[in-house]
N, C-alpha and C positions, 0 to 999 in steps of 0.2 A: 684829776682833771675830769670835770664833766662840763655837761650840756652840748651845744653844738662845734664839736671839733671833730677831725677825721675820725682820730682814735682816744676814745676813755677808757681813764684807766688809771692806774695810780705806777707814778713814775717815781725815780731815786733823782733827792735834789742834790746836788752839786755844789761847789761851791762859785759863785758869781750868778746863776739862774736868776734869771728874773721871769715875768709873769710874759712879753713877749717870747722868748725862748722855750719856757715851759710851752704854751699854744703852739710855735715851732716845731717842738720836736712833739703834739699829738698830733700832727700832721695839719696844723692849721686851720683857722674856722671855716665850717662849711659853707655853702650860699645864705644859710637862713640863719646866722649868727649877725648878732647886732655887736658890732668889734668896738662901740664905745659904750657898752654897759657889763664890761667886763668883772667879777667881783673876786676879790680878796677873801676868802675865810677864815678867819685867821682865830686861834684861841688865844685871850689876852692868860697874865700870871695869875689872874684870882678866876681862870678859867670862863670867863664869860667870853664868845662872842663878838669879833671886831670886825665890821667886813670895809675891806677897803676897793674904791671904786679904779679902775683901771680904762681908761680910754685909749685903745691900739693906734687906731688913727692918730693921735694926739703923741701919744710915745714914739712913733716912727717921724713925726714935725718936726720931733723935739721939743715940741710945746708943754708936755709933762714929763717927768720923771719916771723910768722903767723903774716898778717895785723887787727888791729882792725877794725871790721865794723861801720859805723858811720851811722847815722837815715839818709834816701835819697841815701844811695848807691847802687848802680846798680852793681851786682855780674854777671858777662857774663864768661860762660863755653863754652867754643867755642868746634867746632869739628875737628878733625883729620881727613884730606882728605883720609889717609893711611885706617884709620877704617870703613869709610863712602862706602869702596867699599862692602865689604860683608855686612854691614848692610841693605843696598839695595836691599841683593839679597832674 
């Protein structure tokens, strides 16, 4: 788990973990996390590279699908330039 959540770091996946739950249990995104540009890293079989998009807001709607987490995935909470201005200050 990186970018904007409480705690980074790299957690033990489980079995049923999805990508809300993984952010759950780093203790959730901070203020300055943009919670629908959420990214997947994922290594495909011939090792390339697959990043899959995850929008939080959208997954708690029900309007998307919670992705499983798989052992090696890279969960990246990126930040919202919008929020980054007062968190700064």
């Amino acid at each position: 788990m990186q970018g904007w959540v409480a705690k980074v770091g790299s957690y033990k996946v489980g079995p049923g973990l999805t990508v809300s739950g993984a952010v759950a249990a780093a203790g959730g995104p901070l203020f300055a996390a943009d919670t629908s540009a959420v990214q997947v890293i994922r290594t495909g079989k011939e090792g390339e590279k697959i990043s899959l998009p995850a929008d939080l807001e959208k997954i708690r709607g029900g309007e998307q699908a919670d992705i499983l987490v798989r052992d090696g995935d890279v969960i990246e909470v990126l930040a919202s330039a919008p929020k980054l201005v007062p968190y700064g200050i």
